[in-house]
PyMOL Python script that loads the backbone (N, CA, C, O; Angstrom):
from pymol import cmd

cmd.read_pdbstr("""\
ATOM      1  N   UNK A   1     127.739 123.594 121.247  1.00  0.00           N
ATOM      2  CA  UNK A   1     127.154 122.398 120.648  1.00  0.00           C
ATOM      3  C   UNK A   1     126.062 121.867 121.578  1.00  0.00           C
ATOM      4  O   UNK A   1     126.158 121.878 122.806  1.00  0.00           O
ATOM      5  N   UNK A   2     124.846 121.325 120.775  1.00  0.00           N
ATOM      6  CA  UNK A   2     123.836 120.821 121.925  1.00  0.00           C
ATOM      7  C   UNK A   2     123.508 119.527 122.034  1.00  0.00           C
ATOM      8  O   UNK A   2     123.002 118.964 121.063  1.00  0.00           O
ATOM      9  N   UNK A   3     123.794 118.677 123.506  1.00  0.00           N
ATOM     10  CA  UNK A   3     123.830 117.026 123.141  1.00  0.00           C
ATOM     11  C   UNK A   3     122.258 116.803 123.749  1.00  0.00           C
ATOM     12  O   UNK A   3     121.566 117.501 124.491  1.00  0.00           O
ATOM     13  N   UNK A   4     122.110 115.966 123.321  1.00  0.00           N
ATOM     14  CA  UNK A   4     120.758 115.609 123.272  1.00  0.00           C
ATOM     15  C   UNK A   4     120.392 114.753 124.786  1.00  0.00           C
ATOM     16  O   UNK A   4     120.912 113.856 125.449  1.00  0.00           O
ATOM     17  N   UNK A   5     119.570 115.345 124.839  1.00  0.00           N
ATOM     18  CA  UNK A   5     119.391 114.410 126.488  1.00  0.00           C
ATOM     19  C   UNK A   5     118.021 113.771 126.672  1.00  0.00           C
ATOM     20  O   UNK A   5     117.231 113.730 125.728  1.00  0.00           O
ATOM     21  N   UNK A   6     117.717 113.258 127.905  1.00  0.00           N
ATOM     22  CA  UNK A   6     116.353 112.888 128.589  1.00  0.00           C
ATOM     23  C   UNK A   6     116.224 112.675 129.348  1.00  0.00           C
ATOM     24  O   UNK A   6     117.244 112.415 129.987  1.00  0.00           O
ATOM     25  N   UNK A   7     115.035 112.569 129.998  1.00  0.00           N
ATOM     26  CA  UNK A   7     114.881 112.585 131.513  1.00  0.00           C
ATOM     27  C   UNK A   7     114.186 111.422 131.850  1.00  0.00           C
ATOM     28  O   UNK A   7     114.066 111.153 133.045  1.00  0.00           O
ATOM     29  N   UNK A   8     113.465 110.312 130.571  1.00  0.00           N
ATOM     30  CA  UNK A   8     113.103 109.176 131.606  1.00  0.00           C
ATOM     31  C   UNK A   8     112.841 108.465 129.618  1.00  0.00           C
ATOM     32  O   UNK A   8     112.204 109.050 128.741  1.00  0.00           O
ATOM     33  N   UNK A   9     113.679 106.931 129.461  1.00  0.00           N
ATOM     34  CA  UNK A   9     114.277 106.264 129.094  1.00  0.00           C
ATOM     35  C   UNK A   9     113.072 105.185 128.962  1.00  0.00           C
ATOM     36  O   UNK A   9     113.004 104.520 129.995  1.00  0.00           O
ATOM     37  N   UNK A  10     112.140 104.830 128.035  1.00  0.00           N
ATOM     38  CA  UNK A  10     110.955 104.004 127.613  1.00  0.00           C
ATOM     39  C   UNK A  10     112.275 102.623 127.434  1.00  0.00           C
ATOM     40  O   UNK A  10     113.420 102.753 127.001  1.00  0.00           O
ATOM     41  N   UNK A  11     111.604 101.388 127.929  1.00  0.00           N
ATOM     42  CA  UNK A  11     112.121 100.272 127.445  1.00  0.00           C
ATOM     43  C   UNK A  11     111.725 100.228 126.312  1.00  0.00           C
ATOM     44  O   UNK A  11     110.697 100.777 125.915  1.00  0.00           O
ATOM     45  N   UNK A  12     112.681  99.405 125.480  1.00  0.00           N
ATOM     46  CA  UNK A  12     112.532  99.291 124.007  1.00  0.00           C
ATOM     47  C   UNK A  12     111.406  97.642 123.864  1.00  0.00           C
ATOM     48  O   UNK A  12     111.636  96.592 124.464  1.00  0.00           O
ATOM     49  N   UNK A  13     110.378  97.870 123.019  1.00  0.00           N
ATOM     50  CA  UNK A  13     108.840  97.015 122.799  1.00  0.00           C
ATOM     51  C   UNK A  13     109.490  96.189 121.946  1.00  0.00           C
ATOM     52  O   UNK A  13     110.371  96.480 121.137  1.00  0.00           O
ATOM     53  N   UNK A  14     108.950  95.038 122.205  1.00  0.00           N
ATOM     54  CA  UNK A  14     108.789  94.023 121.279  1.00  0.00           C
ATOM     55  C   UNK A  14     108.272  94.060 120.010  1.00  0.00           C
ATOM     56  O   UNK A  14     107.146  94.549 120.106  1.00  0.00           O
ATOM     57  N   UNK A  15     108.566  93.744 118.674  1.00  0.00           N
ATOM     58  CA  UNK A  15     108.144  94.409 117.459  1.00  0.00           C
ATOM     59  C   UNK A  15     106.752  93.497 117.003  1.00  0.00           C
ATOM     60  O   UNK A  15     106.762  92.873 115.942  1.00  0.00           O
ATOM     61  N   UNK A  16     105.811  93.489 117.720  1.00  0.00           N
ATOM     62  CA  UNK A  16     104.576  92.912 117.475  1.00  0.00           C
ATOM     63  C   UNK A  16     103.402  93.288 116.783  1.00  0.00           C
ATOM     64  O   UNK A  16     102.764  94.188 117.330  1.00  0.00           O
ATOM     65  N   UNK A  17     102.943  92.834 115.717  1.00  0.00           N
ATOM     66  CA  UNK A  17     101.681  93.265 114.804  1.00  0.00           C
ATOM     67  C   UNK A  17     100.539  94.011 115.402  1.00  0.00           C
ATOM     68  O   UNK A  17     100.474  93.646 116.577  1.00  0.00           O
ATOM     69  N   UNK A  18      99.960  94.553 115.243  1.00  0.00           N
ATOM     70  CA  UNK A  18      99.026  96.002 116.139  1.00  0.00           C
ATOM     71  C   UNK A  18      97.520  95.025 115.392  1.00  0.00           C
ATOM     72  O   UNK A  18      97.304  95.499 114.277  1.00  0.00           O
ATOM     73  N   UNK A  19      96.744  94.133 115.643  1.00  0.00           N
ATOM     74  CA  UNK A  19      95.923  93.688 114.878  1.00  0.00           C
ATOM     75  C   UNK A  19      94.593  94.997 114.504  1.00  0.00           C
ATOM     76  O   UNK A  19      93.764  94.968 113.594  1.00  0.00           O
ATOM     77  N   UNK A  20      94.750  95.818 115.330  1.00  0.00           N
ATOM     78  CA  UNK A  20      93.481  96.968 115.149  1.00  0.00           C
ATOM     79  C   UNK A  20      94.065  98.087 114.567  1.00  0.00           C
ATOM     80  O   UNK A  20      93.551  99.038 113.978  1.00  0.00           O
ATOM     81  N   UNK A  21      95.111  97.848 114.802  1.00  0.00           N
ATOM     82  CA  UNK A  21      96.007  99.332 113.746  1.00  0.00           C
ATOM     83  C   UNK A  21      95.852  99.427 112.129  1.00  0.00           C
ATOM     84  O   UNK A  21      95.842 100.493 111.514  1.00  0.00           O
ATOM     85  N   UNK A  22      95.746  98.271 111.604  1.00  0.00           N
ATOM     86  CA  UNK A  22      95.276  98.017 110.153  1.00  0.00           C
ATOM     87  C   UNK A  22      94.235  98.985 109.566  1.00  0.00           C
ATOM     88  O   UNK A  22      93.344  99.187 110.390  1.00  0.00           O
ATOM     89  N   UNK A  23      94.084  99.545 108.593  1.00  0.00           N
ATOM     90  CA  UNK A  23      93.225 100.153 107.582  1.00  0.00           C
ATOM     91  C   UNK A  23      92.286  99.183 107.100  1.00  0.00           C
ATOM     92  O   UNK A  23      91.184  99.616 106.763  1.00  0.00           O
ATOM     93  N   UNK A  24      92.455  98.252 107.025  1.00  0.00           N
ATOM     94  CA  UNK A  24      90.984  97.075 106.783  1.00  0.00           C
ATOM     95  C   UNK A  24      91.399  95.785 107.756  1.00  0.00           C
ATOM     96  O   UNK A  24      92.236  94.919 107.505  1.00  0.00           O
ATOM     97  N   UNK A  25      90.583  95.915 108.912  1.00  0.00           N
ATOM     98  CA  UNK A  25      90.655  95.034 109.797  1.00  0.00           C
ATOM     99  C   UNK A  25      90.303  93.458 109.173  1.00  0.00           C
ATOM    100  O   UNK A  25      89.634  92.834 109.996  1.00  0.00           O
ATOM    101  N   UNK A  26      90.552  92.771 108.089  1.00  0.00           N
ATOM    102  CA  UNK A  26      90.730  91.605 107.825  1.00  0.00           C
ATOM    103  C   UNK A  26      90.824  91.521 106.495  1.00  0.00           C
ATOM    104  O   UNK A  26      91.090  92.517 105.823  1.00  0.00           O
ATOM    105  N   UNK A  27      90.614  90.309 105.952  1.00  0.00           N
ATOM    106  CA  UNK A  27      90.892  89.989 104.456  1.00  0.00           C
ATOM    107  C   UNK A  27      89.712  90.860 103.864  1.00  0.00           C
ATOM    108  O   UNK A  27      89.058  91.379 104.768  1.00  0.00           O
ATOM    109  N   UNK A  28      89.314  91.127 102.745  1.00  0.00           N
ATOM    110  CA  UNK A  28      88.177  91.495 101.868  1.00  0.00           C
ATOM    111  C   UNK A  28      86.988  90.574 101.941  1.00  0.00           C
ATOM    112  O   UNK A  28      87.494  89.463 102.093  1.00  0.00           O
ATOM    113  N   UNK A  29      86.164  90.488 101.924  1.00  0.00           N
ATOM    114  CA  UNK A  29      85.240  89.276 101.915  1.00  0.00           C
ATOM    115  C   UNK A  29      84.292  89.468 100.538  1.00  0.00           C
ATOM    116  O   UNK A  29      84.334  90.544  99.940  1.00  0.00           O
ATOM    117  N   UNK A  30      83.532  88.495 100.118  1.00  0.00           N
ATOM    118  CA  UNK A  30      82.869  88.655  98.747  1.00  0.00           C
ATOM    119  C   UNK A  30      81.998  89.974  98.718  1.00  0.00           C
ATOM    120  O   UNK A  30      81.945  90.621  97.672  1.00  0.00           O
ATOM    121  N   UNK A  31      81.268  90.411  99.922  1.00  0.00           N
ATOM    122  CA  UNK A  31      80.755  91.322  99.827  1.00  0.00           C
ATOM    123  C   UNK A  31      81.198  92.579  99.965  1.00  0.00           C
ATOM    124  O   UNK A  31      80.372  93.480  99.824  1.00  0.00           O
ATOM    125  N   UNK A  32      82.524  92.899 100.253  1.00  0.00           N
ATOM    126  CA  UNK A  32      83.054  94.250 100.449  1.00  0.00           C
ATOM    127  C   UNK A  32      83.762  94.308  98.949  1.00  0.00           C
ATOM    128  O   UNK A  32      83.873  95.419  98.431  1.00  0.00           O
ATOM    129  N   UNK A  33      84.176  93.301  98.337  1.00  0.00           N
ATOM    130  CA  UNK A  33      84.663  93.178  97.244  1.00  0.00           C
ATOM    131  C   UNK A  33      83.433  93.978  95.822  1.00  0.00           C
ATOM    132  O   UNK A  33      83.617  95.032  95.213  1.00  0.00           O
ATOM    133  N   UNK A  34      82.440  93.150  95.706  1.00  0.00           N
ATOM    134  CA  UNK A  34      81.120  93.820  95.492  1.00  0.00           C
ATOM    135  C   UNK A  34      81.106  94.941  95.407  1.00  0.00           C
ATOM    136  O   UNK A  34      81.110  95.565  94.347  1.00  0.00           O
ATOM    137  N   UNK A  35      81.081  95.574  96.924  1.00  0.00           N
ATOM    138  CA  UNK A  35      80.723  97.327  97.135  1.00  0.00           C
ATOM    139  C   UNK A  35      81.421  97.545  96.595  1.00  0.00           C
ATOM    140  O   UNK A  35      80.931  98.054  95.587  1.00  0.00           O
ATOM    141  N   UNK A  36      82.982  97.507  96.491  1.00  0.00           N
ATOM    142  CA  UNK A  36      83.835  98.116  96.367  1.00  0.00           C
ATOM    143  C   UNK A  36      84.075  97.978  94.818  1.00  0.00           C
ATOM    144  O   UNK A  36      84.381  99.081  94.366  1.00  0.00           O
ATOM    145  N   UNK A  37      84.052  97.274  94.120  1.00  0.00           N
ATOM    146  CA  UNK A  37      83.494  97.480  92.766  1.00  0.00           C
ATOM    147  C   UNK A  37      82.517  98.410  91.926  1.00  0.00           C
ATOM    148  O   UNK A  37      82.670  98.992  90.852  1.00  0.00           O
ATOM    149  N   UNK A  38      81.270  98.318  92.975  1.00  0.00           N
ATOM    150  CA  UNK A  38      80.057  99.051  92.616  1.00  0.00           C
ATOM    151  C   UNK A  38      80.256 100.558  92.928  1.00  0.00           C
ATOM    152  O   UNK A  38      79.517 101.442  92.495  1.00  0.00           O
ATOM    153  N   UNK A  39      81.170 100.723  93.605  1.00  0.00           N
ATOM    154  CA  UNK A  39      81.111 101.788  93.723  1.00  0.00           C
ATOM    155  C   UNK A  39      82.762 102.773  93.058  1.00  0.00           C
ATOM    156  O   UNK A  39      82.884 103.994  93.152  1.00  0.00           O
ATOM    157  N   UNK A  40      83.657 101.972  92.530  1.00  0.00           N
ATOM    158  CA  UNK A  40      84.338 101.963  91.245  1.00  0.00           C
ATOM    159  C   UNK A  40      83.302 101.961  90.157  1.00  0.00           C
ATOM    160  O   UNK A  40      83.640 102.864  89.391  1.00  0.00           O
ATOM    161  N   UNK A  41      82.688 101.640  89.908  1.00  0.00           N
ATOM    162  CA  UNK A  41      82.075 101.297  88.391  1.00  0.00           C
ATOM    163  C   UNK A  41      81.034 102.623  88.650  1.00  0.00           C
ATOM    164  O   UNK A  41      80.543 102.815  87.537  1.00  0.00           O
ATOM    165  N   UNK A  42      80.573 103.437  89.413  1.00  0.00           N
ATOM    166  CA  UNK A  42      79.316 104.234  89.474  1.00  0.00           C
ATOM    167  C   UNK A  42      80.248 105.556  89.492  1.00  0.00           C
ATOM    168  O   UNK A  42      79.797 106.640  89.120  1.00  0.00           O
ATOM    169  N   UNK A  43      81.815 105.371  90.029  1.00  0.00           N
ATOM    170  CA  UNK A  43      82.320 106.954  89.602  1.00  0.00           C
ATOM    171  C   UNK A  43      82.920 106.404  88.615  1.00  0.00           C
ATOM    172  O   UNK A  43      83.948 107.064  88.761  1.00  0.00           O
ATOM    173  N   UNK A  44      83.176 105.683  87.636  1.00  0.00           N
ATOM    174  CA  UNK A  44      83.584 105.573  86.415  1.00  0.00           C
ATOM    175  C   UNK A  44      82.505 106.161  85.328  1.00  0.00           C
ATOM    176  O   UNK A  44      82.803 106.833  84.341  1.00  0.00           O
ATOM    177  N   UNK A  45      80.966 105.692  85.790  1.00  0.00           N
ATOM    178  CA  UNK A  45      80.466 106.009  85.017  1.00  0.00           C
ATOM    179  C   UNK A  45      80.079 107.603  85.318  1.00  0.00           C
ATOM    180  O   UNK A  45      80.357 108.376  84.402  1.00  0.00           O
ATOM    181  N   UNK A  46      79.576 108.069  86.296  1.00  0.00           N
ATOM    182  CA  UNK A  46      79.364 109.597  86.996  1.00  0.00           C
ATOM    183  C   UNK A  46      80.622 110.378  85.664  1.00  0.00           C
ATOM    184  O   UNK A  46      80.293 110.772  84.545  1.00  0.00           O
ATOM    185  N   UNK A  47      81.858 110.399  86.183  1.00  0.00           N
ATOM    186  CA  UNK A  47      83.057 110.788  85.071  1.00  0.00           C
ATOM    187  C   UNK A  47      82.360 110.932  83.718  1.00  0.00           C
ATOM    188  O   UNK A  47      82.365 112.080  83.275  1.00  0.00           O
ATOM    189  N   UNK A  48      81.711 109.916  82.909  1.00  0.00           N
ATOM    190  CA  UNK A  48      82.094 109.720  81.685  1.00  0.00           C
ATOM    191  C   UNK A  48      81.051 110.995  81.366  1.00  0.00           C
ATOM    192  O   UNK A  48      81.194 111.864  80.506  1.00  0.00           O
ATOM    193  N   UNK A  49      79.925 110.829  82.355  1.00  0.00           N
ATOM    194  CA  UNK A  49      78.588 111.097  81.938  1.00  0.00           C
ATOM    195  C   UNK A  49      78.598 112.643  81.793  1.00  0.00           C
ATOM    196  O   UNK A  49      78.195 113.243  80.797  1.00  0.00           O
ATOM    197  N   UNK A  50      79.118 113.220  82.930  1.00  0.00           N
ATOM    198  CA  UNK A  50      79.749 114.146  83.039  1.00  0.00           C
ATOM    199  C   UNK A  50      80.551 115.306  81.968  1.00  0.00           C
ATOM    200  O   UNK A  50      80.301 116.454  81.600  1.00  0.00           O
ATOM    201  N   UNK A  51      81.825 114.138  81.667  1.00  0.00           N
ATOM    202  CA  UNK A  51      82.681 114.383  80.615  1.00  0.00           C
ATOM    203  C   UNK A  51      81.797 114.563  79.126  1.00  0.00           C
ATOM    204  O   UNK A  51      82.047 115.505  78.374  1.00  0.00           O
ATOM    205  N   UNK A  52      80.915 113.708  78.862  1.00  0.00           N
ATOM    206  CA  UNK A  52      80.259 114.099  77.910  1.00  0.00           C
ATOM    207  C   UNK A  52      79.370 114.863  77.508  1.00  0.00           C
ATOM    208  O   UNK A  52      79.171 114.946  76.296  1.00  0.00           O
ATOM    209  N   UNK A  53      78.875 115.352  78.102  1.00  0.00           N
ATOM    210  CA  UNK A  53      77.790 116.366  78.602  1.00  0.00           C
ATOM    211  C   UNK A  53      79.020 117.736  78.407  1.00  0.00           C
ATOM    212  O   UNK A  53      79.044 118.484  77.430  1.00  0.00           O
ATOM    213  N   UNK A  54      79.664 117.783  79.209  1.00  0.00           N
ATOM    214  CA  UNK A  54      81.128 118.875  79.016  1.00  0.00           C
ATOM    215  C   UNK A  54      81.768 118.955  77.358  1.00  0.00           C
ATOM    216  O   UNK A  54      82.625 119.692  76.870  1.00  0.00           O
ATOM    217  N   UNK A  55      80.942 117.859  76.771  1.00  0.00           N
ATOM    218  CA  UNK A  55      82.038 117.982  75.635  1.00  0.00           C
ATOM    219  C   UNK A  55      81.007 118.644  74.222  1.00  0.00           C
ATOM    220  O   UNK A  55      81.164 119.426  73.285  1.00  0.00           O
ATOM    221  N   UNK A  56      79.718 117.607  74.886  1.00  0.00           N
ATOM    222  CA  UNK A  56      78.475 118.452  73.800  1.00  0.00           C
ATOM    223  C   UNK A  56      78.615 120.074  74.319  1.00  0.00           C
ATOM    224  O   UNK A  56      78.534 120.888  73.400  1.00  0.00           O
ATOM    225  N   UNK A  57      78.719 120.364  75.029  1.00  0.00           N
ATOM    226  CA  UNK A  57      78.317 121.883  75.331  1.00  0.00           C
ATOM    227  C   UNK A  57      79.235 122.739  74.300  1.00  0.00           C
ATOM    228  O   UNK A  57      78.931 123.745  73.659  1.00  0.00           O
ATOM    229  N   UNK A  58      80.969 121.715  74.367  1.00  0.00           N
ATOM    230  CA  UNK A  58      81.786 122.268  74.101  1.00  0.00           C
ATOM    231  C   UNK A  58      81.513 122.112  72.469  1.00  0.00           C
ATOM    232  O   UNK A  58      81.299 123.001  71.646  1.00  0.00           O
ATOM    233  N   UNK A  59      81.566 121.162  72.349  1.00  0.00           N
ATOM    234  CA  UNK A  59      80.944 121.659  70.578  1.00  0.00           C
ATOM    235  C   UNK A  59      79.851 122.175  70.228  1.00  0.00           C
ATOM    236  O   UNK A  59      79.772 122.455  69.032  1.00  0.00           O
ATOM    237  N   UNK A  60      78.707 122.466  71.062  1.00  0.00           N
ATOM    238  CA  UNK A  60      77.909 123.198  70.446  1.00  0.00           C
ATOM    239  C   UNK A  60      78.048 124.892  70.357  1.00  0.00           C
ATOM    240  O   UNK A  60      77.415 125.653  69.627  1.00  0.00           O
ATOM    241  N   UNK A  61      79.166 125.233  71.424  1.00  0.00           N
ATOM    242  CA  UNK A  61      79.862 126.467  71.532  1.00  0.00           C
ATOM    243  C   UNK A  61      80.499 126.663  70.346  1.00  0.00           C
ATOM    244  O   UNK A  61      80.328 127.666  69.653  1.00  0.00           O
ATOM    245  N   UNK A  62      81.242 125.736  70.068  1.00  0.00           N
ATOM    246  CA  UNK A  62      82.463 126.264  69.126  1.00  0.00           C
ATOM    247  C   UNK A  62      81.826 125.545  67.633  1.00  0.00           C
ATOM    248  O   UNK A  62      82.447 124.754  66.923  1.00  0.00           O
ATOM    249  N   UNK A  63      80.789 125.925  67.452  1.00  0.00           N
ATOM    250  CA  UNK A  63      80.172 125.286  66.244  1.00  0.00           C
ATOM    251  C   UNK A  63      79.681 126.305  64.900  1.00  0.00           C
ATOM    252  O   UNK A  63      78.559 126.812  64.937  1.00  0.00           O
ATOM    253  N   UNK A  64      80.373 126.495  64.020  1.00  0.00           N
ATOM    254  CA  UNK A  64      80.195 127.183  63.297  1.00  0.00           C
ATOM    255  C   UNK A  64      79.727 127.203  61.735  1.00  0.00           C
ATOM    256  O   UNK A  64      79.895 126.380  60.835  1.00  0.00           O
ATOM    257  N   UNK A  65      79.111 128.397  61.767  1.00  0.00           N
ATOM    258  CA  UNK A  65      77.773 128.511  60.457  1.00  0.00           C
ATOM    259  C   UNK A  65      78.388 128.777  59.408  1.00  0.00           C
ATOM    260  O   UNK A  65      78.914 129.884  59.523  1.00  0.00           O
ATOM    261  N   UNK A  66      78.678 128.100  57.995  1.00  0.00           N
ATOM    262  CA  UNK A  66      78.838 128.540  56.562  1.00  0.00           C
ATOM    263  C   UNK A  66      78.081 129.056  56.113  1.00  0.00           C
ATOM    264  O   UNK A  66      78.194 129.424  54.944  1.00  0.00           O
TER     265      UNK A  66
END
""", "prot")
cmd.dss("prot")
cmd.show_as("cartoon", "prot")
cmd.util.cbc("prot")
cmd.orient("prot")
């Protein structure tokens, strides 16, 4: 059986907030809010534009003559 050991014993840290560890270092502000919209709304539209263009092709492929 293998017991688990160590050779040098870290004091245990105080459980304190990391203020720079965060993924967005503060609240949103009006202008990141903005970008971050604008640039939701420009791959929403990129997608559609895309998608439709994909879809004429696709019916003009599968379009057939009486």
């Amino acid at each position: 059986k293998i017991e688990p050991s160590v050779n040098f014993l870290k004091s245990p840290k105080d459980n304190v907030d990391d203020p720079t560890g965060n993924f967005r270092s503060g609240p949103l502000t009006g202008w990141r809010v903005f970008l971050l919209l604008l640039c939701a709304l420009l791959g929403i539209v990129i997608c559609a534009v895309v998608g439709a263009v994909v879809f004429q092709k696709r019916q003009e492929r599968n379009k057939r003559f009486y």
